[in-house]
DOPALO-494737 format. One record per residue: x, y, z of N, C-alpha, C in turn. Coordinates in steps of 0.2 Angstrom, whole numbers, plus 2048, in hexadecimal, padded with zeros to 3 digits. Example, Ala and Ser with C-alpha at 12.3 -4.5 7.8 and 13.67 -1.06 7.14 Angstrom:
DOPALO-494737
(pt (842 7E4 827) (83E 7EA 827) (842 7F0 827))
(pt (840 7F5 823) (844 7FB 824) (840 800 827))
//
This chain:
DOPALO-494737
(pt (827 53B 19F) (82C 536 19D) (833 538 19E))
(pt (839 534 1A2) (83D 537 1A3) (840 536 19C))
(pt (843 53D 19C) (849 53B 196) (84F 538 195))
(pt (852 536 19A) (856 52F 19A) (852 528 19B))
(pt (84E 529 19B) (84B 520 19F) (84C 51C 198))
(pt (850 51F 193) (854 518 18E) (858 518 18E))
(pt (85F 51C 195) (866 51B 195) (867 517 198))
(pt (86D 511 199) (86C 50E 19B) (870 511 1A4))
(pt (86D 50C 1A9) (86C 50C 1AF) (874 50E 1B2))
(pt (878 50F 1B5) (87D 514 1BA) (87C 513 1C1))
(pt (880 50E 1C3) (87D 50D 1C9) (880 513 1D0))
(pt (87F 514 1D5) (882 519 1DB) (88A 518 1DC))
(pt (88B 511 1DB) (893 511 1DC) (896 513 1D6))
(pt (892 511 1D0) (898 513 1CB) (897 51B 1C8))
(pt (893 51E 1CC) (892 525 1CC) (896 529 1D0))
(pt (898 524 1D6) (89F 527 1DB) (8A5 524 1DB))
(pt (8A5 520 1D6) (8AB 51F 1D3) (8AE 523 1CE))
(pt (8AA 526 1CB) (8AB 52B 1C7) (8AD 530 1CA))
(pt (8A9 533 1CE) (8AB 538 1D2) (8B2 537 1D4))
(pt (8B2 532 1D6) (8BD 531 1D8) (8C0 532 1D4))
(pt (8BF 52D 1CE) (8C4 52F 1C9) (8C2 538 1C6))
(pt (8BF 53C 1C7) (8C0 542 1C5) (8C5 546 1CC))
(pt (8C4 544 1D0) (8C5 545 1D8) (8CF 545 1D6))
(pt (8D0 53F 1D4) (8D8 53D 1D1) (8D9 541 1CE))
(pt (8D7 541 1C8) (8D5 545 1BF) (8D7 54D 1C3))
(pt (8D4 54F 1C8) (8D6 555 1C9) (8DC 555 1CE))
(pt (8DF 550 1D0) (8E7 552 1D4) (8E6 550 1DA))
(pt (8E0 54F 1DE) (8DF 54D 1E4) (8DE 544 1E7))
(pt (8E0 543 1EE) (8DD 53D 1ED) (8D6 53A 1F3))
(pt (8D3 537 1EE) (8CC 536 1F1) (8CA 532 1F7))
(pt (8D0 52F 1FA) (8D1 52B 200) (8D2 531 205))
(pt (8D4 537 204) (8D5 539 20B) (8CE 53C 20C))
(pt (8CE 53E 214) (8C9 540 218) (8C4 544 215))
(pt (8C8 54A 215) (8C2 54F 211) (8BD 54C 20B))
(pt (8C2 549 208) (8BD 546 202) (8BA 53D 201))
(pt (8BB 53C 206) (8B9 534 207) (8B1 532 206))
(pt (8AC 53A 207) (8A6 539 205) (8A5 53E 1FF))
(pt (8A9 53F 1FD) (8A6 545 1F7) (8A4 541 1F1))
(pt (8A5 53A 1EF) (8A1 538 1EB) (89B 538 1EB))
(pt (89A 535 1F2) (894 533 1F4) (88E 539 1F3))
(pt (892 53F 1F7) (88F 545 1F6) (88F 548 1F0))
(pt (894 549 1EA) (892 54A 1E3) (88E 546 1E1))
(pt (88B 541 1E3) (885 53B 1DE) (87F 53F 1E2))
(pt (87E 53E 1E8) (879 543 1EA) (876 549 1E7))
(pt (87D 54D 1E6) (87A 555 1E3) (877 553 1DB))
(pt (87B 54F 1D9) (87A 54D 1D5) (871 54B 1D2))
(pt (871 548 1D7) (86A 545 1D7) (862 54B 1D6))
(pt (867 551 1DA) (863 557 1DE) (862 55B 1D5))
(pt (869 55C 1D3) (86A 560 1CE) (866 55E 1C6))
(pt (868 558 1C7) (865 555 1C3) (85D 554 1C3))
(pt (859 555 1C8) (853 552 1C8) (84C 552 1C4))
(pt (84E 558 1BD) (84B 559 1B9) (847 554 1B4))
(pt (84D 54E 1B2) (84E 549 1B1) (846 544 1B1))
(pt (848 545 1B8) (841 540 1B9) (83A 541 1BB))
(pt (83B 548 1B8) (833 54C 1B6) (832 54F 1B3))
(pt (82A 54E 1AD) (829 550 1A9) (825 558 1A9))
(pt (827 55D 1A8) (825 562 1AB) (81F 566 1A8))
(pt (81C 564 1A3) (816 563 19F) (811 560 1A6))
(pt (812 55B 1A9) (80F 55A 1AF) (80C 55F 1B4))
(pt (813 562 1B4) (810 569 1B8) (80B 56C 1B8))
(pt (809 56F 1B1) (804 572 1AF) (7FD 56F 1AE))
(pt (7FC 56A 1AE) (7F6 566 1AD) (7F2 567 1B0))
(pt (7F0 568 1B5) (7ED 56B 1BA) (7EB 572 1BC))
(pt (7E5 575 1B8) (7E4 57C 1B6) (7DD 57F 1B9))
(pt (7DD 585 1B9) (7D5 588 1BC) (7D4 58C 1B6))
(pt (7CA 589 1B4) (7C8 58D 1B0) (7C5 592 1B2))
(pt (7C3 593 1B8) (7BE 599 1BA) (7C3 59F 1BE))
(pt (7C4 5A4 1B7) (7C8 5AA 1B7) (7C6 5AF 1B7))
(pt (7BD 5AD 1B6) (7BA 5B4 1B6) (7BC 5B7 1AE))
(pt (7BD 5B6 1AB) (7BF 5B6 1A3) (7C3 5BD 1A3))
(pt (7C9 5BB 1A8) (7D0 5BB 1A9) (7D3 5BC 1A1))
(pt (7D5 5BF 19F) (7DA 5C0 196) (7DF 5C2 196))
(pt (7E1 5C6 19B) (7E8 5C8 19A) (7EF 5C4 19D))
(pt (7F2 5C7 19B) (7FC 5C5 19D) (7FC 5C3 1A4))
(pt (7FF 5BD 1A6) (7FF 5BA 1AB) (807 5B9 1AB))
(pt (80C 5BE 1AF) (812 5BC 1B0) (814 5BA 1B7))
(pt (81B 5B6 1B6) (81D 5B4 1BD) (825 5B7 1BB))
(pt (827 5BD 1C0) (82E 5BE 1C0) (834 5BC 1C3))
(pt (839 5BA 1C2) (83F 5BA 1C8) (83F 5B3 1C9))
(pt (83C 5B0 1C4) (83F 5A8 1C8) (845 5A4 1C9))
(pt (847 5A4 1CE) (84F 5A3 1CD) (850 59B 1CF))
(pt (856 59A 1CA) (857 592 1CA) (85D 592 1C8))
(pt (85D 58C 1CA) (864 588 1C8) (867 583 1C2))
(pt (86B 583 1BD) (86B 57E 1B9) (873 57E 1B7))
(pt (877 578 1B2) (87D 578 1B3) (87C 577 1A9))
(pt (881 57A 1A8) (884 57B 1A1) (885 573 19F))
(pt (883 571 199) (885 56C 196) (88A 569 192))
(pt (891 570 191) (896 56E 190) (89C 56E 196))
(pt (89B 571 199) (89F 570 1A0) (89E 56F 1A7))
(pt (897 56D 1A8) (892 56A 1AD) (894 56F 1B3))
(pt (896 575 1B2) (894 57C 1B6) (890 581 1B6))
(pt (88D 582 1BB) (887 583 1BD) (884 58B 1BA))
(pt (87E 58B 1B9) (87B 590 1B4) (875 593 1BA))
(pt (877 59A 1BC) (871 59B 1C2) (870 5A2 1C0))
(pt (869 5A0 1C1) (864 5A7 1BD) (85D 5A8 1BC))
(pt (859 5AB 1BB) (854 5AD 1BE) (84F 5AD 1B8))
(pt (849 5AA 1B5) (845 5AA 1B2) (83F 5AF 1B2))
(pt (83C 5B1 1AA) (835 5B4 1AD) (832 5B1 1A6))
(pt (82A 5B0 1A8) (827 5AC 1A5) (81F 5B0 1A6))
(pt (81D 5AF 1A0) (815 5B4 1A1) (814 5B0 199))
(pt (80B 5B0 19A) (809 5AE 194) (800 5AE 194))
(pt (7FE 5B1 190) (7F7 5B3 18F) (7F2 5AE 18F))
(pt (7EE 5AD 195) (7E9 5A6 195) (7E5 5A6 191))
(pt (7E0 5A2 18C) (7DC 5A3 18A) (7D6 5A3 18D))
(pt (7D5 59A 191) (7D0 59A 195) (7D2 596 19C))
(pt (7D9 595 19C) (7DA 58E 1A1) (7E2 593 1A3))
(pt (7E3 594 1AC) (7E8 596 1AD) (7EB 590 1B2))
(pt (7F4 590 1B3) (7F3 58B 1B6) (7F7 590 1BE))
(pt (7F6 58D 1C5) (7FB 58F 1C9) (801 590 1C9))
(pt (804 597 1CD) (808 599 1C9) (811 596 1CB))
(pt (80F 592 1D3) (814 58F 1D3) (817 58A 1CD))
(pt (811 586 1CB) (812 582 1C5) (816 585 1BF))
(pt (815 58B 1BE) (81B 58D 1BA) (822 58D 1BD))
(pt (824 58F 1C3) (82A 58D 1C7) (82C 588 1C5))
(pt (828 582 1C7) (82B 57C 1C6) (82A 57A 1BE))
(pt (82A 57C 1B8) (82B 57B 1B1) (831 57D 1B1))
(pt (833 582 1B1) (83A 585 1B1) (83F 581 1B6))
(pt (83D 580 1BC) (842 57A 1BF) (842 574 1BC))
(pt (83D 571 1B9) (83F 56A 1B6) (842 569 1B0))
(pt (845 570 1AB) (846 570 1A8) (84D 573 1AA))
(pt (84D 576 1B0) (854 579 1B2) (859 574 1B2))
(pt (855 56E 1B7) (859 56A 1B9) (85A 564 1B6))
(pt (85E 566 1B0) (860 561 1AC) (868 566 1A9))
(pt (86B 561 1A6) (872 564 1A2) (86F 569 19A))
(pt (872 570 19A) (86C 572 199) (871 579 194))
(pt (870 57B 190) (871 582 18B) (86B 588 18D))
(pt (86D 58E 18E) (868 593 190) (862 594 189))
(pt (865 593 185) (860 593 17D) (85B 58F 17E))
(pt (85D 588 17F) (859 583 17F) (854 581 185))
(pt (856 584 18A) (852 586 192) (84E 58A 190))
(pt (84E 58F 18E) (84A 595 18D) (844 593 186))
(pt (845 58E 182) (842 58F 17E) (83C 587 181))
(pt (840 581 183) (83C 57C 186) (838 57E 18A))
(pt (837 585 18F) (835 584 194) (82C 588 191))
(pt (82F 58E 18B) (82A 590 189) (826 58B 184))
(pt (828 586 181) (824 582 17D) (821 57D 182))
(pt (823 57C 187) (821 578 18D) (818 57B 18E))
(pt (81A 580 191) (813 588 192) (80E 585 18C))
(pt (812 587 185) (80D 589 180) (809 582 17D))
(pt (80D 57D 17E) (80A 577 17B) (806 575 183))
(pt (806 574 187) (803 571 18D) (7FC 577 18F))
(pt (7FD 57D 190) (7F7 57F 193) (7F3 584 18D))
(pt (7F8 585 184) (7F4 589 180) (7F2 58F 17F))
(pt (7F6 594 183) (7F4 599 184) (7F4 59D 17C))
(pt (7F1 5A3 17D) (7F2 5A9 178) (7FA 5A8 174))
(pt (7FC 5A9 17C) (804 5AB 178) (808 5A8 17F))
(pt (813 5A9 180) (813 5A7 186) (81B 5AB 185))
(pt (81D 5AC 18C) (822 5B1 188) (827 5AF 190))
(pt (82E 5AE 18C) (834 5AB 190) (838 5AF 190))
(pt (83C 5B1 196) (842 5B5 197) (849 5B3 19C))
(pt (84D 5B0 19A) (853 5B0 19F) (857 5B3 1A0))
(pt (85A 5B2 1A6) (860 5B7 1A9) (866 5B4 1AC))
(pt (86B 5B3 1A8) (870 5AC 1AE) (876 5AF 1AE))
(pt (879 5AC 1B3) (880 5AD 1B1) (885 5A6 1B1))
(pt (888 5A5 1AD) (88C 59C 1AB) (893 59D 1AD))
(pt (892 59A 1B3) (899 597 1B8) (89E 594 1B0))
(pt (89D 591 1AD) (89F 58E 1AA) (8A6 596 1A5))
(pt (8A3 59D 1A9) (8A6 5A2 1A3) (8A8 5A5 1A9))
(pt (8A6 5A5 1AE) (8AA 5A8 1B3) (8B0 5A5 1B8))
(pt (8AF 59F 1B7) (8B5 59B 1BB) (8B9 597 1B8))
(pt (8B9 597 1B1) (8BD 596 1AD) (8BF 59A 1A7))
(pt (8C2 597 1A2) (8C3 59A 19B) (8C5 5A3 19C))
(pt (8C0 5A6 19B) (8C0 5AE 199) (8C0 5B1 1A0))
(pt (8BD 5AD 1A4) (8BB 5B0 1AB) (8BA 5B8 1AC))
(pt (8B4 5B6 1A9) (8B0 5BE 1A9) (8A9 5BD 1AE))
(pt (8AA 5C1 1B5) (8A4 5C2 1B9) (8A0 5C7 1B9))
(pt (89A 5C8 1BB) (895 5CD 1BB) (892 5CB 1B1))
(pt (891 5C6 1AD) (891 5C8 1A9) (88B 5C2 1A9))
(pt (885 5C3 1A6) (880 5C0 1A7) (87D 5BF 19E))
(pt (879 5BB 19C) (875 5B9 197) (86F 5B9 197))
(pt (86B 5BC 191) (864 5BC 190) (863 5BA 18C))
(pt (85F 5B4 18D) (85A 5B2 188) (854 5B2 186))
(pt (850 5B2 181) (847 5B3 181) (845 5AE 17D))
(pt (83E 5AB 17E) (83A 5A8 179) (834 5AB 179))
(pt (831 5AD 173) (82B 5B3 172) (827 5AC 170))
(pt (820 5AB 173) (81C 5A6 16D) (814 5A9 16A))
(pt (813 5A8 166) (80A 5AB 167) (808 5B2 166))
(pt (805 5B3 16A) (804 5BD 16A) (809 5C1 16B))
(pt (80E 5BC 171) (815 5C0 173) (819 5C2 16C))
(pt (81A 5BD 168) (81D 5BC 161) (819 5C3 15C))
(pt (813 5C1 15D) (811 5C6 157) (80E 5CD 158))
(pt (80E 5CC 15E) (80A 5D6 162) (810 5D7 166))
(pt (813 5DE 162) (818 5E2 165) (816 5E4 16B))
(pt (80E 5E7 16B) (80E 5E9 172) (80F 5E3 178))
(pt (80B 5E0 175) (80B 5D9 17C) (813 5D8 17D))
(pt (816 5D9 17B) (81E 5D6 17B) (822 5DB 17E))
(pt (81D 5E0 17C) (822 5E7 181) (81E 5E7 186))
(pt (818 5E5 188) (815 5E4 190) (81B 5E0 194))
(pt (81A 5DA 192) (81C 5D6 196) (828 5D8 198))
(pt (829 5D9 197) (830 5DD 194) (82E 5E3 199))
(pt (827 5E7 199) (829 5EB 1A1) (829 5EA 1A5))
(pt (823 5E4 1A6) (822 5E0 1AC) (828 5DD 1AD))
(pt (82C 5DA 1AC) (832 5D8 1AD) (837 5DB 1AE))
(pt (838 5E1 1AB) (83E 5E8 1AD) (842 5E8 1A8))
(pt (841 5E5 1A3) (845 5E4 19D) (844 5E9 197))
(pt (83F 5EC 198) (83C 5F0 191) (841 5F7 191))
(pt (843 5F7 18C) (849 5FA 189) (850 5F8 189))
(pt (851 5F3 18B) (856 5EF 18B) (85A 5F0 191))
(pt (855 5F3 198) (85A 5F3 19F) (856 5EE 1A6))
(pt (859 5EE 1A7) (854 5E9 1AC) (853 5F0 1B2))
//
């Protein structure tokens, strides 16, 4: 279900109208040449960026293999890198996810984790709130043992404006299940990723 499909409807022009009036709003004007299509092209990216929107990313995962050979161990996927944009100043947050979570009897493909994390990237978005929707996304959809979430970003929103501090990156975790309650499982998954001891 999209989560807006109770907003009401925005149509392409009055989404490039908008863009002019910010286009003004920032000093410039939106008639001359160079910018004569940048509405048009901000409602595009926009579309691009945005596309989370209109998929549910529980979907993803529905789709699963039982014969694992009674397969039990930690299933991670590292280094997933995405795109998403801060929800107080709609600048862009790029960073790199890892994701692992103990199957019990059902695993799913592992691009299908990719795209969980991207449907949830691409929406207007807080690194806390990413990081924890994507892990209860896992946990409540395929039920594993346990599911364990790690991001890594760095928010345009703190380097190109306000403090403008670069090279400075955020890490967020959500532990669920076994990760939560076995140290060891939690310290596995944390060297699989390069994180165990607090250095990458």
């Amino acid at each position: 279900m999209s989560d807006h499909a109770n907003q009401p409807d925005v149509t392409r022009e009055q989404a490039e109208e908008a863009v002019r009036t910010l286009l003004r709003w920032a000093g410039d004007d939106p008639a001359r040449e160079g910018l004569i299509d940048t509405p048009k092209r901000v409602a595009k990216a926009y579309r691009d960026w945005f596309s989370g929107y209109e998929s549910d990313p529980a979907e993803f995962l529905l789709r699963t293999f039982e014969e694992v050979g009674g397969y039990d161990q930690m299933v991670v996927l590292r280094d997933i890198q995405f795109e998403s944009h801060c929800e107080h100043h709609l600048a862009p947050i790029i960073g790199r996810a890892h994701v692992g979570y103990m199957p019990t009897n059902r695993v799913v493909g592992i691009s299908k984790l990719a795209r969980v994390v991207d449907g949830f990237a691409r929406r207007l978005q807080v690194q806390e709130k990413l990081t924890a929707q994507i892990a209860h996304c896992i946990q409540e959809t395929l039920q594993p043992a346990g599911v364990a979430v790690v991001i890594d970003a760095s928010h345009e929103c703190m380097t190109t404006r306000g403090v403008h501090k670069r090279g400075v990156s955020m890490v967020t975790s959500q532990m669920l299940g076994s990760f939560r309650d076995d140290a060891r499982t939690r310290m596995e998954f944390l060297q699989f990723i390069g994180l165990q001891g607090g250095h990458h």
